[in-house]
Residue frames as a rotation matrix with the C-alpha (Angstrom) as fourth column:
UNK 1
0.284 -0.527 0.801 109.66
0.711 0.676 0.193 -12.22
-0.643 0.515 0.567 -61.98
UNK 2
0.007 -0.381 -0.925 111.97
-0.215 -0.903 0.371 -10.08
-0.976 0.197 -0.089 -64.20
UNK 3
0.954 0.263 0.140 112.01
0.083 0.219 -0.972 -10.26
-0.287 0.940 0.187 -67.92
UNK 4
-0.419 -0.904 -0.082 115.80
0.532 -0.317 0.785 -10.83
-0.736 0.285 0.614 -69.37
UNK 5
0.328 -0.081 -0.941 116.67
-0.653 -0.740 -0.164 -8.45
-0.683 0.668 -0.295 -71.84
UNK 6
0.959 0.279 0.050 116.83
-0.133 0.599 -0.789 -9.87
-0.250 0.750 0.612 -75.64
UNK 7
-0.036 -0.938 0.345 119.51
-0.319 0.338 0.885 -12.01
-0.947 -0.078 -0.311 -75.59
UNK 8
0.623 0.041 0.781 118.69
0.705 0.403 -0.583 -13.16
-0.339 0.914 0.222 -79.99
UNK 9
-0.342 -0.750 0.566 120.74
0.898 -0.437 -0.037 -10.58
0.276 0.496 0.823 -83.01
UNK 10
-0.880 0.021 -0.475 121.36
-0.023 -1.000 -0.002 -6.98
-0.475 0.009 0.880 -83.17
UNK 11
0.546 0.823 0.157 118.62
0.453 -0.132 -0.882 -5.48
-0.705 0.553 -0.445 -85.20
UNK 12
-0.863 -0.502 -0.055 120.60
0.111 -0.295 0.949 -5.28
-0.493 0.813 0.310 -88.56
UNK 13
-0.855 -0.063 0.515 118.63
0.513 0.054 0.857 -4.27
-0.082 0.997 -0.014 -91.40
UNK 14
-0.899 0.167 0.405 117.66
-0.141 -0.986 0.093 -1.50
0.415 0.027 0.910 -90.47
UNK 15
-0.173 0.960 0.220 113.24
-0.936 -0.230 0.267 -1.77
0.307 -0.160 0.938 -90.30
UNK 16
0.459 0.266 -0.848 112.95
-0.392 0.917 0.075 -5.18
0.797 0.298 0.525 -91.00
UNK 17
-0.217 -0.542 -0.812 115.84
0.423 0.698 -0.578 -6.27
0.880 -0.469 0.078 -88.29
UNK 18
-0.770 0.355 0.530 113.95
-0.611 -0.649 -0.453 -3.47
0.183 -0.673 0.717 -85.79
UNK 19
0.142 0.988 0.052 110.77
-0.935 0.117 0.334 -5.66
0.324 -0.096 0.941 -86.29
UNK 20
0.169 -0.484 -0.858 112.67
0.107 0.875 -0.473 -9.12
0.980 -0.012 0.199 -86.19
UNK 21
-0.729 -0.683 0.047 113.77
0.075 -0.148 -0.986 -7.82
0.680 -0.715 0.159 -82.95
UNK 22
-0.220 0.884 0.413 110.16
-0.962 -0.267 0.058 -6.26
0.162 -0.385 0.909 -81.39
UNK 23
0.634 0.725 -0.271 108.35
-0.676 0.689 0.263 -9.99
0.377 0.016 0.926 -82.34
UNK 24
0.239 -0.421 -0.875 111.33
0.429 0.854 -0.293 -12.32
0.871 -0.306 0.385 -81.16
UNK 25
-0.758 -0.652 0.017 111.79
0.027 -0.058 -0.998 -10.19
0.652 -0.756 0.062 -77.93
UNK 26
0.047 0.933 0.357 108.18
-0.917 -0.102 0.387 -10.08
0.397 -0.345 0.850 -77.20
UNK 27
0.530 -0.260 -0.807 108.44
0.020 0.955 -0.295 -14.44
0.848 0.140 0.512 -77.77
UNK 28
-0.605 -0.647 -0.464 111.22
0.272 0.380 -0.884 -14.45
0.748 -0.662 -0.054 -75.14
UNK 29
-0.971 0.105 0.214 109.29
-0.235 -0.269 -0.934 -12.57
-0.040 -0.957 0.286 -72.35
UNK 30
0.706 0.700 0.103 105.77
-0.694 0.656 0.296 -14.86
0.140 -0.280 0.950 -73.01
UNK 31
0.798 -0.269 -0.539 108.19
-0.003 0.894 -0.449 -17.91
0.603 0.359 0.713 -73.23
UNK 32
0.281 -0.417 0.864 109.81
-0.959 -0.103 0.262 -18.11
-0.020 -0.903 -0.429 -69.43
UNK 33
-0.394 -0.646 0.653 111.18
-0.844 -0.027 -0.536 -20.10
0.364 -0.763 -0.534 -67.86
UNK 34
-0.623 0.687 0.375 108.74
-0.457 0.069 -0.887 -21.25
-0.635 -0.724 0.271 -65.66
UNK 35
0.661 0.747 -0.068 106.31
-0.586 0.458 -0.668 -22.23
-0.468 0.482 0.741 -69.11
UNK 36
0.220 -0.400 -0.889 109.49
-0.759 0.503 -0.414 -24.38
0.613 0.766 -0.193 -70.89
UNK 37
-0.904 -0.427 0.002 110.15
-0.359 0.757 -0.546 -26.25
0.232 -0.494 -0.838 -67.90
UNK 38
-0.189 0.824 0.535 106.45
-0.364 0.447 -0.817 -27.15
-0.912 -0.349 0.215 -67.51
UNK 39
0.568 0.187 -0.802 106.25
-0.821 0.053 -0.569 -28.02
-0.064 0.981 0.183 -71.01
UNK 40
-0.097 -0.892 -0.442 109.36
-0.844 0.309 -0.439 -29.86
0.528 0.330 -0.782 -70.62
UNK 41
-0.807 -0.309 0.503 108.40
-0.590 0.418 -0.691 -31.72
0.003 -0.854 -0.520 -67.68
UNK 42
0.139 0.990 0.011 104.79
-0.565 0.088 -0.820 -32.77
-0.813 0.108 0.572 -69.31
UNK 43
0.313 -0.313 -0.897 106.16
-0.890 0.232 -0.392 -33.83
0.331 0.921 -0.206 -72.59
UNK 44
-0.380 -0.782 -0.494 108.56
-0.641 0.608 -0.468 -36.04
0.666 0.139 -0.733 -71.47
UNK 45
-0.683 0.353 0.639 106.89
-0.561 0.308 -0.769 -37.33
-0.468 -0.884 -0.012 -68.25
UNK 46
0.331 0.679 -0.655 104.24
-0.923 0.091 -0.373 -38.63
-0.193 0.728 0.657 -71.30
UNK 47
0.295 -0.761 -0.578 106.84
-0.852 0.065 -0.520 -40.56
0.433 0.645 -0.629 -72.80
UNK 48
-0.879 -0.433 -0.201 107.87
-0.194 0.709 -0.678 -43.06
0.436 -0.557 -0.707 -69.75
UNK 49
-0.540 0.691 0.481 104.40
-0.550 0.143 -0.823 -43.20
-0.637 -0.709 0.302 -68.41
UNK 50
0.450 0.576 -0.683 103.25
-0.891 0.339 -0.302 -44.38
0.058 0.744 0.666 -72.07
UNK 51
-0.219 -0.891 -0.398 105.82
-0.476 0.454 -0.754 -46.85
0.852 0.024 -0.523 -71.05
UNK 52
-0.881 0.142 0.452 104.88
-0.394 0.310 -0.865 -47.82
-0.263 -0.940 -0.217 -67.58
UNK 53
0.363 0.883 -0.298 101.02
-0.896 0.243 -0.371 -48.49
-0.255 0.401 0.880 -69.31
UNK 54
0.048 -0.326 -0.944 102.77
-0.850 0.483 -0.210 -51.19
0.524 0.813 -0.254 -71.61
UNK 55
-0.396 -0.712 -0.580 104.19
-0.383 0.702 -0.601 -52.90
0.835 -0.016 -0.550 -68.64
UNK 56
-0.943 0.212 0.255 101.57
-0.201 0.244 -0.949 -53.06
-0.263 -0.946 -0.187 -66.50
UNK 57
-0.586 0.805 0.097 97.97
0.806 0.567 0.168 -54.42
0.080 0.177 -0.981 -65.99
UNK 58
-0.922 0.070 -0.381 95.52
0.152 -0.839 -0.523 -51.55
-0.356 -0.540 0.762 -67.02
UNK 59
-0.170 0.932 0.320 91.73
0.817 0.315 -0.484 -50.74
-0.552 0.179 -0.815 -67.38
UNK 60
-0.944 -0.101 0.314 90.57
0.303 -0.642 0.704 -48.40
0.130 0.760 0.637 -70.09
UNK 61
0.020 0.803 -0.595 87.77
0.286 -0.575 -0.766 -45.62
-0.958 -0.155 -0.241 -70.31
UNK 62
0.209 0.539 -0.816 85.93
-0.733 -0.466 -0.496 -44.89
-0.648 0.702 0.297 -73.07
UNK 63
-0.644 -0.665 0.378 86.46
-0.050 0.530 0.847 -48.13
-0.763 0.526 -0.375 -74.82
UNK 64
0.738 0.502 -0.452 85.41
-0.625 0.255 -0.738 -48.64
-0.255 0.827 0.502 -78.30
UNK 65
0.182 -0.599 0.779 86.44
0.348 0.781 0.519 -50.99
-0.919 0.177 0.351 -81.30
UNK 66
-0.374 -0.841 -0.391 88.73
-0.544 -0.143 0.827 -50.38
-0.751 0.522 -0.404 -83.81
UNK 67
0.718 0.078 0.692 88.19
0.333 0.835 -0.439 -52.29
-0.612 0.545 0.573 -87.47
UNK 68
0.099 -0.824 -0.558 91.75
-0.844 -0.367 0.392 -52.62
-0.528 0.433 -0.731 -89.15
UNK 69
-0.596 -0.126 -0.793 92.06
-0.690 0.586 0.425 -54.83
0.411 0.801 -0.436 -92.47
UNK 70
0.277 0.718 -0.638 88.27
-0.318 0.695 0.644 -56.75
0.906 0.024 0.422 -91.31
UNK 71
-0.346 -0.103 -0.932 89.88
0.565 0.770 -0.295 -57.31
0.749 -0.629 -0.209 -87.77
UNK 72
0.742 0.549 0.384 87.85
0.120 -0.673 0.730 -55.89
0.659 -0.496 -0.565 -84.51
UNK 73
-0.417 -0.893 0.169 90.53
0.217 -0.278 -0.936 -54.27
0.883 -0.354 0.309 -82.22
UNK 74
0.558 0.305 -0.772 89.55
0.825 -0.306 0.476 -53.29
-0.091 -0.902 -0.422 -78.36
UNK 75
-0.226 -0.833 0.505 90.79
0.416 -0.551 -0.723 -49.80
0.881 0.047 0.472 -77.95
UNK 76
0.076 -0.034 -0.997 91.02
0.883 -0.463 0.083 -47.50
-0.464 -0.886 -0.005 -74.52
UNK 77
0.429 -0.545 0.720 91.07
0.528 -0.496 -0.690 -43.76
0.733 0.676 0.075 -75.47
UNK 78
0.466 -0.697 0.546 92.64
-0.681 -0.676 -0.282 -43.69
0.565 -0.240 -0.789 -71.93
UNK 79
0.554 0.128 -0.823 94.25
0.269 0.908 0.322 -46.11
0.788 -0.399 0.469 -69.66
UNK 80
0.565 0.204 0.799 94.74
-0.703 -0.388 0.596 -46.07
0.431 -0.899 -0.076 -66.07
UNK 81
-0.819 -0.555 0.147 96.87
-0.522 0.611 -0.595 -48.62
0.241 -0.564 -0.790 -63.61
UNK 82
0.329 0.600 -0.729 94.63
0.051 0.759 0.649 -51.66
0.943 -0.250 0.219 -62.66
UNK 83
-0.449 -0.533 0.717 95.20
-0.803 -0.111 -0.586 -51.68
0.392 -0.839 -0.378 -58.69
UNK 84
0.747 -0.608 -0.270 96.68
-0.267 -0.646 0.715 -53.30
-0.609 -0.462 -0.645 -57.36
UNK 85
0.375 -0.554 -0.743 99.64
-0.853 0.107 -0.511 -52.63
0.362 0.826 -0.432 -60.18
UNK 86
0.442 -0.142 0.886 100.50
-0.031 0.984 0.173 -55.36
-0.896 -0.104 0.431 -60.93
UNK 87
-0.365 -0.764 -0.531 103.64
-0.748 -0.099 0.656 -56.15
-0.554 0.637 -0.535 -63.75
UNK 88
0.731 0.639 0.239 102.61
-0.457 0.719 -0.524 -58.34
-0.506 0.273 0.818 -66.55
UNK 89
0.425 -0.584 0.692 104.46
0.110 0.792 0.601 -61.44
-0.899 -0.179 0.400 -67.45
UNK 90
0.784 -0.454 0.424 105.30
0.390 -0.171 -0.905 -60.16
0.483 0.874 0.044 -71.05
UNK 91
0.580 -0.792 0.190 107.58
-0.617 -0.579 -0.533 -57.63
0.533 0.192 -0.824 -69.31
UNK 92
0.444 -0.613 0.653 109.14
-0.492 0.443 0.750 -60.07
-0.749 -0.655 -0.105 -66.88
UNK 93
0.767 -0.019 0.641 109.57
0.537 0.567 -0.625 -62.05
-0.351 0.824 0.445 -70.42
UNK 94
0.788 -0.172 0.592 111.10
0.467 -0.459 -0.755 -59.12
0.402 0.871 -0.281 -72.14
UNK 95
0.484 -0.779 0.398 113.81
-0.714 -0.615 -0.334 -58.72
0.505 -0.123 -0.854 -69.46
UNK 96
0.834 -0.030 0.550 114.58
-0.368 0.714 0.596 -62.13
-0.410 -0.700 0.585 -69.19
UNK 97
-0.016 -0.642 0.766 117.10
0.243 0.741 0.626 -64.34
-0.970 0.196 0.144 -70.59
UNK 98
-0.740 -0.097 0.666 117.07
0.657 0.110 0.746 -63.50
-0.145 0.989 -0.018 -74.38
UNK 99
-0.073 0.837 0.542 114.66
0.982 0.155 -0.106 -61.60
-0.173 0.525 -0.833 -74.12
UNK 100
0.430 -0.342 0.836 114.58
0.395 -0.761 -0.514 -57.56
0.812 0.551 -0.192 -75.89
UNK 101
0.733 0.359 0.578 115.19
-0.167 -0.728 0.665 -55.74
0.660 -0.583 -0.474 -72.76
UNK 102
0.670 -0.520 -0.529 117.85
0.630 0.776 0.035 -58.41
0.393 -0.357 0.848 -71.19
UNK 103
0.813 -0.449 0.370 120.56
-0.197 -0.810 -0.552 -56.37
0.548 0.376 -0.747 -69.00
UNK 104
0.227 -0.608 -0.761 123.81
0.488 0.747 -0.451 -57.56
0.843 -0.269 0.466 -67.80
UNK 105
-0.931 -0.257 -0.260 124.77
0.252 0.064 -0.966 -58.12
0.264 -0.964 0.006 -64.18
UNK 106
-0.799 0.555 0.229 121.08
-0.544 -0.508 -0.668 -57.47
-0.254 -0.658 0.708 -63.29
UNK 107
-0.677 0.488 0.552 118.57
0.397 0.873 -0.285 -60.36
-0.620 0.026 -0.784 -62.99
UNK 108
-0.953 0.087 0.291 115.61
0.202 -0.536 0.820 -60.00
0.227 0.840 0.493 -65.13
UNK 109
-0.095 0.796 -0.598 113.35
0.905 0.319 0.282 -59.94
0.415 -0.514 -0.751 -62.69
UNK 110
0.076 -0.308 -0.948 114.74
0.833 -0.502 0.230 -57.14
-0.547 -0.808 0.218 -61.07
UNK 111
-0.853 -0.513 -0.098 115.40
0.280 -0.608 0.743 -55.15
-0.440 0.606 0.662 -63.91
UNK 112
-0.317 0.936 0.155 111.57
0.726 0.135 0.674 -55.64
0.610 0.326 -0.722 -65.11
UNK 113
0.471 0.628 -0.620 110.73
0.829 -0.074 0.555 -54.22
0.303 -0.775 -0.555 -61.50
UNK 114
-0.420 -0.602 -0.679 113.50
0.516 -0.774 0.368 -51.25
-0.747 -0.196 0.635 -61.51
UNK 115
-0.899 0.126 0.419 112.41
0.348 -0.374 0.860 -50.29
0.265 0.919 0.292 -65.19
UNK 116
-0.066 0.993 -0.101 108.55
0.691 0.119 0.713 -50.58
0.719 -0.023 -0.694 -64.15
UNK 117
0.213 0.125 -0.969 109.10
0.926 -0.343 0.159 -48.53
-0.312 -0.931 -0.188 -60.83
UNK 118
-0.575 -0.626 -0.527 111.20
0.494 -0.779 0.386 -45.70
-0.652 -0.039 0.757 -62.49
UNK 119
-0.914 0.300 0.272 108.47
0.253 -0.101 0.962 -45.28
0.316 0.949 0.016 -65.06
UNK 120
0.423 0.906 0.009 105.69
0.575 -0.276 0.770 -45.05
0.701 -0.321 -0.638 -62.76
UNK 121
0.427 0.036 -0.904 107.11
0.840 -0.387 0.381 -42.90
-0.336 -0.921 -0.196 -60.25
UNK 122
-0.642 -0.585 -0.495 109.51
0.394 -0.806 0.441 -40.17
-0.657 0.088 0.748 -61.94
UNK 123
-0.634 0.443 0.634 106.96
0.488 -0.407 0.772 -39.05
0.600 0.799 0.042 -64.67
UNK 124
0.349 0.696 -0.628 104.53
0.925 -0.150 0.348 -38.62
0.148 -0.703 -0.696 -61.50
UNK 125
0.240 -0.218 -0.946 107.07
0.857 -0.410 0.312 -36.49
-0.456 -0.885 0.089 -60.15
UNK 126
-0.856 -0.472 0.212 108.11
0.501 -0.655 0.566 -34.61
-0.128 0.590 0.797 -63.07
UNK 127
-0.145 0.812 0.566 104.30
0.384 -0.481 0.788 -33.57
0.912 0.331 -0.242 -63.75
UNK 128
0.570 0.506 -0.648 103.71
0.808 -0.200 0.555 -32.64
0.151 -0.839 -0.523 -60.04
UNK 129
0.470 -0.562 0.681 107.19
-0.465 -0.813 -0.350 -30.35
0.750 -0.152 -0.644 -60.20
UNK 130
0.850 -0.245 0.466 108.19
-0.402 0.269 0.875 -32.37
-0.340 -0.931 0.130 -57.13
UNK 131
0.319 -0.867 0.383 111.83
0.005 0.406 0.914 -33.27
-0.948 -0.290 0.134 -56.67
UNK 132
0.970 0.240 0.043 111.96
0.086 -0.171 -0.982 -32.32
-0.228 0.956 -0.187 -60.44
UNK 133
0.196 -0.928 -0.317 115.92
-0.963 -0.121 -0.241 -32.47
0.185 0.353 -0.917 -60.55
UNK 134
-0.396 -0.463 0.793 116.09
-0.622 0.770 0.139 -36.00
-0.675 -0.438 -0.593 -59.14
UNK 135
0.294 0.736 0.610 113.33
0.010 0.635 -0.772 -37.24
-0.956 0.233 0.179 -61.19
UNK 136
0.878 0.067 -0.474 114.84
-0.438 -0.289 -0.851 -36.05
-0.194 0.955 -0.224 -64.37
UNK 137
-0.020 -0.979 0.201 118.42
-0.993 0.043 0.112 -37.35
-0.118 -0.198 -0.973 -63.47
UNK 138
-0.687 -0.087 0.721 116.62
-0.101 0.995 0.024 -40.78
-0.720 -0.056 -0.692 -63.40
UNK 139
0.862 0.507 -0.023 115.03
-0.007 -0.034 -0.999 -40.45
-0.508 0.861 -0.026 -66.50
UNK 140
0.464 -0.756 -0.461 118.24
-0.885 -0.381 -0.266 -39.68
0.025 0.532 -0.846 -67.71
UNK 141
-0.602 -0.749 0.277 120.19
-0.729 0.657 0.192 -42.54
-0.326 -0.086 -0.941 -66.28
UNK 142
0.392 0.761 0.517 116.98
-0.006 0.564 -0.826 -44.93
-0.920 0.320 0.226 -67.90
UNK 143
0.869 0.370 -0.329 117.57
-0.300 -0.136 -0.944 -43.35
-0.394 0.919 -0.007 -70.99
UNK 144
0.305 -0.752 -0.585 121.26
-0.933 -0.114 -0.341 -44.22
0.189 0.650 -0.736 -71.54
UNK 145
-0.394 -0.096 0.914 120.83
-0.237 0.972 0.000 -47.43
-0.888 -0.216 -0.406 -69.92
UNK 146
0.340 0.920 -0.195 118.45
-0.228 -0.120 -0.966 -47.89
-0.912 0.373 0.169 -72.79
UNK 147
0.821 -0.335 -0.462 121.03
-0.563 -0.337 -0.755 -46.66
0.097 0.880 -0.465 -75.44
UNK 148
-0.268 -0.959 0.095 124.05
-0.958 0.255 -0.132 -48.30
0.103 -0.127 -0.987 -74.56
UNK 149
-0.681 -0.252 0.687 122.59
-0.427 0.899 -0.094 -51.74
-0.594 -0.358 -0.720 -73.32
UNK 150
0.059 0.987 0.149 119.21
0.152 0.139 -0.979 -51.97
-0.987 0.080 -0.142 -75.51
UNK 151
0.898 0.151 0.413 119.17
0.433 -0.141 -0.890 -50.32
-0.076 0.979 -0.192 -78.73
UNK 152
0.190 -0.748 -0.635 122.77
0.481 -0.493 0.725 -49.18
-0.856 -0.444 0.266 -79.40
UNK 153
0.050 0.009 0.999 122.53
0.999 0.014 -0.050 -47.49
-0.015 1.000 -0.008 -82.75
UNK 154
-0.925 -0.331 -0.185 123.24
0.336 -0.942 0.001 -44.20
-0.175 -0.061 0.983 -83.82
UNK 155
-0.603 0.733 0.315 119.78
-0.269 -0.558 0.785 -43.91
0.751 0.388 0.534 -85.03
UNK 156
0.361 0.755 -0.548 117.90
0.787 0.069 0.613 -44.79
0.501 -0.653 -0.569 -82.00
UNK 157
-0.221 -0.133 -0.966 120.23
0.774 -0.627 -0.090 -42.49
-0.594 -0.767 0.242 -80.36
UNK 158
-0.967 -0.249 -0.054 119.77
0.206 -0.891 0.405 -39.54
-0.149 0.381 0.913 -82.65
UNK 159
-0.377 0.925 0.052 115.98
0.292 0.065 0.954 -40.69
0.879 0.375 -0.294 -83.29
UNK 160
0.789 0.538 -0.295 114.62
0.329 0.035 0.944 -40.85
0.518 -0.842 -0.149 -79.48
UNK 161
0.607 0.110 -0.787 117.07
0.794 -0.033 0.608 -40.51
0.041 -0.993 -0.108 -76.96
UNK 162
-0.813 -0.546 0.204 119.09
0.563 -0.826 0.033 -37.39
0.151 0.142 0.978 -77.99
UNK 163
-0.164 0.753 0.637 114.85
-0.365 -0.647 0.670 -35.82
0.917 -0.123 0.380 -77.86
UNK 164
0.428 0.215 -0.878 114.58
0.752 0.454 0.478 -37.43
0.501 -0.865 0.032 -74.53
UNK 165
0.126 -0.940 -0.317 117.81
0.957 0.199 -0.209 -35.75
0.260 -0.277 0.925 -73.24
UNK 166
-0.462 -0.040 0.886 116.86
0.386 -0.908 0.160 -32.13
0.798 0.416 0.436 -74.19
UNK 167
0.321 0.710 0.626 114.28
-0.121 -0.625 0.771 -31.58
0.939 -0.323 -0.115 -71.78
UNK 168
0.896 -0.375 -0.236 115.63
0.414 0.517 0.749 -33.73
-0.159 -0.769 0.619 -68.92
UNK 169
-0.442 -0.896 0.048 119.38
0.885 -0.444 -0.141 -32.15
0.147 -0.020 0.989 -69.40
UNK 170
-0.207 0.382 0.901 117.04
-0.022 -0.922 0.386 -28.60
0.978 0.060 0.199 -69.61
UNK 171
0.561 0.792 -0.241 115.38
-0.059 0.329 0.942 -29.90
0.825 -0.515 0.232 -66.08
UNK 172
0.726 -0.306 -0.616 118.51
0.645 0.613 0.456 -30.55
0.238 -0.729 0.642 -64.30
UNK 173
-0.715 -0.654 0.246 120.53
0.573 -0.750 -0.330 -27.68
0.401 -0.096 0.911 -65.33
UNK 174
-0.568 0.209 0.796 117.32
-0.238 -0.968 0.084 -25.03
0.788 -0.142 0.599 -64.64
UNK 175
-0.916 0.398 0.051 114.95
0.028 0.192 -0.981 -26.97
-0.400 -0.897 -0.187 -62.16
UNK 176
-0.452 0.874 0.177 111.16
0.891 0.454 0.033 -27.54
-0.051 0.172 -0.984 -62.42
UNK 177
-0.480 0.355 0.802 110.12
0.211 -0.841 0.499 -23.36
0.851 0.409 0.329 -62.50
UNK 178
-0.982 -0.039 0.185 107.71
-0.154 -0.404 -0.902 -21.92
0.110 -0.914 0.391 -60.78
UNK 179
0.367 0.677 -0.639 104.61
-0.645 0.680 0.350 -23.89
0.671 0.284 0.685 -62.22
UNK 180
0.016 -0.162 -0.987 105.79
0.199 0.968 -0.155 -26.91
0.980 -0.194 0.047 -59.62
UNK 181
0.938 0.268 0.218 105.70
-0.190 -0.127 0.974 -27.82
0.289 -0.955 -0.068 -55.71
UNK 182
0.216 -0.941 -0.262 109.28
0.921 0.285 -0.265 -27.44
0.324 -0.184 0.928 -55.80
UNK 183
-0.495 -0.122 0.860 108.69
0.454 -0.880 0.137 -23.89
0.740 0.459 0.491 -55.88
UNK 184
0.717 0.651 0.250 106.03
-0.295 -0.041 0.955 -24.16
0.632 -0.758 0.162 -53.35
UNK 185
0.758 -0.301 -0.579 107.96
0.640 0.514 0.571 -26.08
0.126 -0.803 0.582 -51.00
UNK 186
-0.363 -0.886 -0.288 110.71
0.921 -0.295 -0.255 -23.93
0.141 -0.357 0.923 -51.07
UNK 187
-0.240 0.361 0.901 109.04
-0.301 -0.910 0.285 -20.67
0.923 -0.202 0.327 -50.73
UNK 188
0.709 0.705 -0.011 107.12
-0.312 0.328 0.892 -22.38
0.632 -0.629 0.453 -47.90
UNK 189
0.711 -0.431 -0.556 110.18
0.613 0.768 0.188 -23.42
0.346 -0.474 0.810 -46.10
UNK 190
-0.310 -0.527 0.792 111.64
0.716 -0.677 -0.170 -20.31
0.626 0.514 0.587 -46.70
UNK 191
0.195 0.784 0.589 109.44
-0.170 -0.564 0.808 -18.74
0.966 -0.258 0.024 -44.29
């Protein structure tokens, strides 16, 4: 792997814009490629899987309880799919008729079971590196379904899905790096 040459300002001012230059071209050649798209692809993959949790039946490790204003909470400090996954009737609720999530021309069954699927499967793939341009592309098309049919506001779109977008637009334009079994597989095929 080559190192680009510092692509940031001239070194103006003399010492000071010499040193500015040393510590932010060092920064570029630890900070590849290869570590922003794993970063990128972890982050976000987070995001829709904290999402897939919501909408499905799941068992927790390490529970403990919670006491918030005298009430005992159950918490998980992880949760896992219950198998076999199984959707829970809130979300079929919450893309029914009236209900938050509702999207036209698509039943709300279906839409529950498209939403639920794309959440558990493309975060998978984004963390594995696998197919890491397709998987982000449908993260993408989630995310403006989202905006446009769900929350249309400028602030949801400037709050969340404009930080969605960044990595996942980063993902499709550069690919998954060389941290991923995209990388593998194609070297390996390559052969």
């Amino acid at each position: 792997m080559t190192t680009q040459p510092f692509d940031g300002d001239p070194p103006a001012f003399g010492a000071a814009g010499r040193l500015y230059q040393a510590f932010y071209g060092a920064a570029q050649g630890i900070i590849s490629h290869s570590l922003l798209a794993l970063f990128a692809r972890l982050a976000i993959a987070g995001v829709f899987w904290r999402s897939f949790l919501n909408k499905i039946e799941t068992n927790g490790i390490f529970d403990y309880v919670q006491v918030i204003n005298d009430f005992e909470i159950e918490r998980s400090l992880i949760k896992v799919p219950a198998f076999p996954i199984t959707i829970e009737a809130s979300t079929f609720a919450q893309f029914g008729e009236g209900g938050m999530f509702e999207l036209p021309l698509i039943p709300g069954g279906l839409a529950a079971i498209m939403a639920t699927t794309g959440e558990g499967v493309l975060p998978v793939l984004l963390v594995l590196g696998l197919l890491t341009r397709f998987a982000a592309t449908g993260l993408i098309v989630m995310a403006l379904v989202i905006q446009i049919f769900v929350f249309p506001t400028n602030a949801h779109f400037w709050g969340t899905v404009a930080l969605w977008l960044i990595p996942l637009f980063y993902l499709v334009g550069r690919g998954g790096g060389t941290i991923s079994l995209d990388h593998v597989l194609s070297r390996q095929l390559a052969r």
